[in-house]
C-alpha positions as CSV (number, residue, x, y, z in Angstrom):
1,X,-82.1,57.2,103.5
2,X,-82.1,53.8,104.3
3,X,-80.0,51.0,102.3
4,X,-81.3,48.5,99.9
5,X,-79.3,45.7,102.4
6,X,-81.0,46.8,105.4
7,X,-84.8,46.5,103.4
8,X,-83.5,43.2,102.3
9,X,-81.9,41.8,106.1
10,X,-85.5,42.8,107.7
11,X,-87.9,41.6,105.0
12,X,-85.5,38.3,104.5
13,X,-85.8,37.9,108.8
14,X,-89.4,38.2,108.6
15,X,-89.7,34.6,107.3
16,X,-88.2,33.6,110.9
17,X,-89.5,36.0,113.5
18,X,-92.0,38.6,113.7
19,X,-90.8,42.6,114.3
20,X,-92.6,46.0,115.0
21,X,-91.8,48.2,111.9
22,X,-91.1,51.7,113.3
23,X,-91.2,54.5,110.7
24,X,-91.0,58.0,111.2
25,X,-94.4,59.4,110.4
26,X,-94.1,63.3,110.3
27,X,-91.6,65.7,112.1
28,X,-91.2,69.3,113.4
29,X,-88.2,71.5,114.0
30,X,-84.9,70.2,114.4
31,X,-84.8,65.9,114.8
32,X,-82.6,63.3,113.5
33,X,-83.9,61.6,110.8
34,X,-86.4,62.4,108.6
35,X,-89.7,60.9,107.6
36,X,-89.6,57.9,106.2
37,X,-86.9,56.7,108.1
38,X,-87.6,53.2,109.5
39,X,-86.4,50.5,111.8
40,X,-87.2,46.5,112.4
41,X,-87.5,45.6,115.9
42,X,-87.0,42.4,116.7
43,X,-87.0,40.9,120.3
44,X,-83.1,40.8,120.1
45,X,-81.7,42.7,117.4
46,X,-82.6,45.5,115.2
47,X,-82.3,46.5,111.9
48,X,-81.8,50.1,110.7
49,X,-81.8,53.5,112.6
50,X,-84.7,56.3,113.5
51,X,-81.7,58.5,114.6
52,X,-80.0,57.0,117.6
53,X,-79.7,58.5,121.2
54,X,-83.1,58.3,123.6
55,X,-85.9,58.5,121.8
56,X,-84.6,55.9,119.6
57,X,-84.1,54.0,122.5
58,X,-87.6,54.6,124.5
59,X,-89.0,53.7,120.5
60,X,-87.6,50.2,120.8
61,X,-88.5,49.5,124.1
62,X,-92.0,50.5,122.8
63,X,-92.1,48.2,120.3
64,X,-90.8,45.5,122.0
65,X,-93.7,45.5,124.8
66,X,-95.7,45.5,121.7
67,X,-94.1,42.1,120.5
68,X,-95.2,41.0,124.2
69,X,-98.7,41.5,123.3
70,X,-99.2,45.1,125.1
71,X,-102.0,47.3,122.7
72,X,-100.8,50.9,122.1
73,X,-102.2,53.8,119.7
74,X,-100.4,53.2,116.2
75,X,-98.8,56.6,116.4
76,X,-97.1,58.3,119.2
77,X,-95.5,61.8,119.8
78,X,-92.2,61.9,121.3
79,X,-90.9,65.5,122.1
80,X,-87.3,65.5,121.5
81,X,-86.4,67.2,124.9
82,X,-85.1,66.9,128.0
83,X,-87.8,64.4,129.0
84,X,-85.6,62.1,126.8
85,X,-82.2,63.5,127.3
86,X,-81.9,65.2,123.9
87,X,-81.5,68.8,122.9
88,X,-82.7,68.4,119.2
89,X,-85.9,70.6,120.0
90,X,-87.9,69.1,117.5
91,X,-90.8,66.7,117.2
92,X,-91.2,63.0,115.6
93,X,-94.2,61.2,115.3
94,X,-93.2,57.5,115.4
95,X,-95.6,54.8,113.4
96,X,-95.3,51.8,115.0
97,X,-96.5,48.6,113.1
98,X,-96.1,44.7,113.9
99,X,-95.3,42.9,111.3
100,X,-94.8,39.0,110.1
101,X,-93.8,37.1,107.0
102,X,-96.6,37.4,105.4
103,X,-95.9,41.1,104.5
104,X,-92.2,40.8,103.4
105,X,-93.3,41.1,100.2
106,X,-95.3,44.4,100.4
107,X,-92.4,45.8,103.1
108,X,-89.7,45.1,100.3
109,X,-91.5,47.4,98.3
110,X,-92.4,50.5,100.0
111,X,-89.2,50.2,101.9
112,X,-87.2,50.1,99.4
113,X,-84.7,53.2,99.3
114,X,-85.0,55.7,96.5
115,X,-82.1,55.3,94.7
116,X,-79.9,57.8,92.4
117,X,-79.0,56.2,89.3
118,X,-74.7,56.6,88.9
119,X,-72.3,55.0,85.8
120,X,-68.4,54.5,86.6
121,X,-65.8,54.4,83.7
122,X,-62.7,52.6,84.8
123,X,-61.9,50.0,87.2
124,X,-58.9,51.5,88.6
125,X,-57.8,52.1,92.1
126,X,-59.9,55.3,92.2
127,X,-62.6,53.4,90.5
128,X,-62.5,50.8,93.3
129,X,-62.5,53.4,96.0
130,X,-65.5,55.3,94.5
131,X,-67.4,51.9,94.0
132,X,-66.7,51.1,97.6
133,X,-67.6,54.7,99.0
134,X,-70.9,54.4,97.1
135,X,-71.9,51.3,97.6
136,X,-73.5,51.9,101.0
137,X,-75.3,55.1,99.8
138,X,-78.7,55.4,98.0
139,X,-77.1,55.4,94.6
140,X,-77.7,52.5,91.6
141,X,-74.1,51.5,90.4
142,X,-73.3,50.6,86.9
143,X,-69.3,50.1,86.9
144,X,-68.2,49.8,83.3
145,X,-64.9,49.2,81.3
146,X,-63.4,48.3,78.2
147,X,-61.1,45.4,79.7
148,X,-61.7,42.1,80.4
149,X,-61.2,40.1,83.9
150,X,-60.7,44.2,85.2
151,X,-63.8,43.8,87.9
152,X,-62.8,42.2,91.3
153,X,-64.2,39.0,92.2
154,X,-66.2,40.3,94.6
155,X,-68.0,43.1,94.3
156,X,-70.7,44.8,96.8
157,X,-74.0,43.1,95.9
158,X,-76.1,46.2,94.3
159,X,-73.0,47.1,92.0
160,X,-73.8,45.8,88.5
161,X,-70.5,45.5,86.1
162,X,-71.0,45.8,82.6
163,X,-67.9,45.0,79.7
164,X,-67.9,47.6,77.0
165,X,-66.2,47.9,73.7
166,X,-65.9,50.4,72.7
167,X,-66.5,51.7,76.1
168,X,-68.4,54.6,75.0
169,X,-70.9,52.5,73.3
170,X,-72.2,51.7,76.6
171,X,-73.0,55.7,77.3
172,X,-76.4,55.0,74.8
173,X,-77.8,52.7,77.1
174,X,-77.7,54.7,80.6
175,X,-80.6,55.1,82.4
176,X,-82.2,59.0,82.3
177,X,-80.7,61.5,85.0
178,X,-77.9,59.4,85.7
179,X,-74.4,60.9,87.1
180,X,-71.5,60.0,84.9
181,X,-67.4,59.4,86.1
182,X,-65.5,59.0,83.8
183,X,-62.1,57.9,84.6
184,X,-60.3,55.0,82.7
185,X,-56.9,53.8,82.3
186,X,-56.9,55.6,79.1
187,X,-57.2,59.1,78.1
188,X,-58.2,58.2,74.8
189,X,-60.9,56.3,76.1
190,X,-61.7,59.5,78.8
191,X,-62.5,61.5,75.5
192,X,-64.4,58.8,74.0
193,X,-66.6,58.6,76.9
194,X,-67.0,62.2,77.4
195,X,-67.6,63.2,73.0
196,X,-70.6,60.3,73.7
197,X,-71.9,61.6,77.0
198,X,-72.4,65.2,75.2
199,X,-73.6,63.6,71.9
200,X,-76.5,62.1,74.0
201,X,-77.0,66.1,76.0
202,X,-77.1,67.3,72.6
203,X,-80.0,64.7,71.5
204,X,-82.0,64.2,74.5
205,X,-80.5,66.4,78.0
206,X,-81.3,63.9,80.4
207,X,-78.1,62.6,82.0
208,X,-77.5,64.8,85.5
209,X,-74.0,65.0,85.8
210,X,-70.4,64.3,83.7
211,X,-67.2,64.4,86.0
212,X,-64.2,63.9,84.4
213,X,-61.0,62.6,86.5
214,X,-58.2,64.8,85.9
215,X,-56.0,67.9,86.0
216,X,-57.2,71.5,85.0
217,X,-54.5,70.8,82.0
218,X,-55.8,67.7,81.2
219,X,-59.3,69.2,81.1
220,X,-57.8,72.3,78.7
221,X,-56.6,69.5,75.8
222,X,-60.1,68.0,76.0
223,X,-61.9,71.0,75.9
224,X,-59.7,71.8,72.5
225,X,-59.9,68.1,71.3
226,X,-63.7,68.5,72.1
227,X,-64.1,71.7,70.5
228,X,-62.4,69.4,67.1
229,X,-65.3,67.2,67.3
230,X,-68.1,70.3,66.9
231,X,-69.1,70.9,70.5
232,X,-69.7,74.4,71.5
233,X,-68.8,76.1,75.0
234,X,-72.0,75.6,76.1
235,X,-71.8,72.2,75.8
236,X,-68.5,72.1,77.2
237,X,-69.3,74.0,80.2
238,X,-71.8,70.4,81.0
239,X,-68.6,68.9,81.8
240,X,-66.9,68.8,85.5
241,X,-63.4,68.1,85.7
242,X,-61.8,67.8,88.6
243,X,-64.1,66.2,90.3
244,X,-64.7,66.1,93.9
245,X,-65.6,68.8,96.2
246,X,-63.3,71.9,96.2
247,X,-60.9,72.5,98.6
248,X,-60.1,68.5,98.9
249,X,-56.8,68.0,97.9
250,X,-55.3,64.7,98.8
251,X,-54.9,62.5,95.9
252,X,-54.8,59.3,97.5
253,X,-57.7,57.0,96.0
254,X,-60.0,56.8,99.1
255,X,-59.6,60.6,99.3
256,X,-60.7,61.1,96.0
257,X,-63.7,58.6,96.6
258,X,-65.3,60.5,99.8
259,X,-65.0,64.0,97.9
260,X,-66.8,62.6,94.7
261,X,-69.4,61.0,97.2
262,X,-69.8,63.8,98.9
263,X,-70.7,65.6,95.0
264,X,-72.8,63.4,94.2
265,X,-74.6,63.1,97.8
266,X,-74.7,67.2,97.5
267,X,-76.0,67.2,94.1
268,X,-78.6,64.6,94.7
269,X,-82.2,65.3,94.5
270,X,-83.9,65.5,98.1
């Protein structure tokens, strides 16, 4: 998957210089990226990744001869062998496709990446770290909390920060399949946030994930407190807490971030 920032650095160079757009077209067997995965080349730079090593090399210096003027077939067949110093095994069919300003437009569309919706409670240190291990991945950040002047003043460009309060009024509004963390500097709040996130399951089941920051004790007293409010186990059981992938047990915030990225990125529909 490529990033939002690296649809908007080729489109945006476009309006300078023209590039050969090189998109994996279709693949066999083992290869590095898969199809759909793109690249700008321009006569100096480029912008994005096929998959690195050889081929990715003999698929720039192909589109740069085109960007001299040479003609070649639209598609060509590399065999990812020993021809080009690779062991993958596989085949890619490259797509290669000069391009000018005059079809940023259109490229910012069809390149742009697919992108996992995802809502953060709490602008915390964990908070931070998660917002600034996700950034860079093909998720759609909504950071939300109850306090004011709480957000950094800068923040990656995609991340959109939203005050809420109540915080949990803000759980209404989330777009369909999103993945919820919940983590603010309040475990009163926590609750909150979770009761609403399995109100809206209980009306309309469309929100992919609730992770809740915290100890298995932690998670016991909300499970009771829960329980108070009318929700059954089944209900409960919607609820993941601790988050992060097992068997990761640092507790140091950028820890914490890579092991709930690495849930999500696991979790995430192909």
């Amino acid at each position: 998957m490529d990033s939002g920032s690296d649809t908007t650095s080729f489109t945006t160079r476009l309006a300078g210089e023209p590039a050969v757009l090189v998109t994996v077209e279709a693949t066999q067997g083992s290869v590095p990226r898969e199809a759909g995965a793109w690249m700008g080349v321009f006569a100096r730079d480029v912008v994005g990744t096929i998959g690195g090593g050889h081929v990715e090399f003999s698929a720039i210096e192909e589109a740069r001869r085109r960007l001299r003027g040479e003609a070649g077939e639209p598609v060509r067949r590399y065999a990812l062998g020993p021809s080009l110093g690779q062991c993958c095994g596989g085949v890619v069919h490259l797509r290669f496709e000069p391009v000018s300003a005059g079809d940023a437009a259109r490229l910012r569309q069809r390149l742009a990446p697919r992108l996992s919706p995802v809502a953060l409670f709490g602008g915390g240190h964990v908070g931070r770290a998660i917002v600034a291990a996700l950034a860079p991945l093909p998720f759609d950040l909504t950071w939300i909390d109850s306090r004011d002047e709480i957000f950094p003043a800068e923040t990656p460009a995609d991340v959109r920060c939203e005050h809420s309060d109540p915080v949990q009024a803000a759980v209404a509004g989330l777009p369909a399949t999103a993945s919820v963390l919940i983590m603010s500097f309040s475990h009163a709040e926590d609750l909150d946030v979770v009761a609403a996130c399995l109100a809206r399951q209980r009306q309309r089941g469309d929100l992919a994930f609730i992770g809740l920051i915290g100890s298995s004790t932690k998670w016991a007293t909300f499970r009771h407190r829960l329980a108070e409010r009318g929700f059954g186990e089944p209900e409960l059981a919607q609820v993941t807490c601790p988050i992060g992938l097992p068997g990761i047990a640092g507790k140091e915030p950028a820890v914490i971030a890579a092991s709930v990225a690495a849930q999500l990125l696991q979790r995430r529909a192909p």
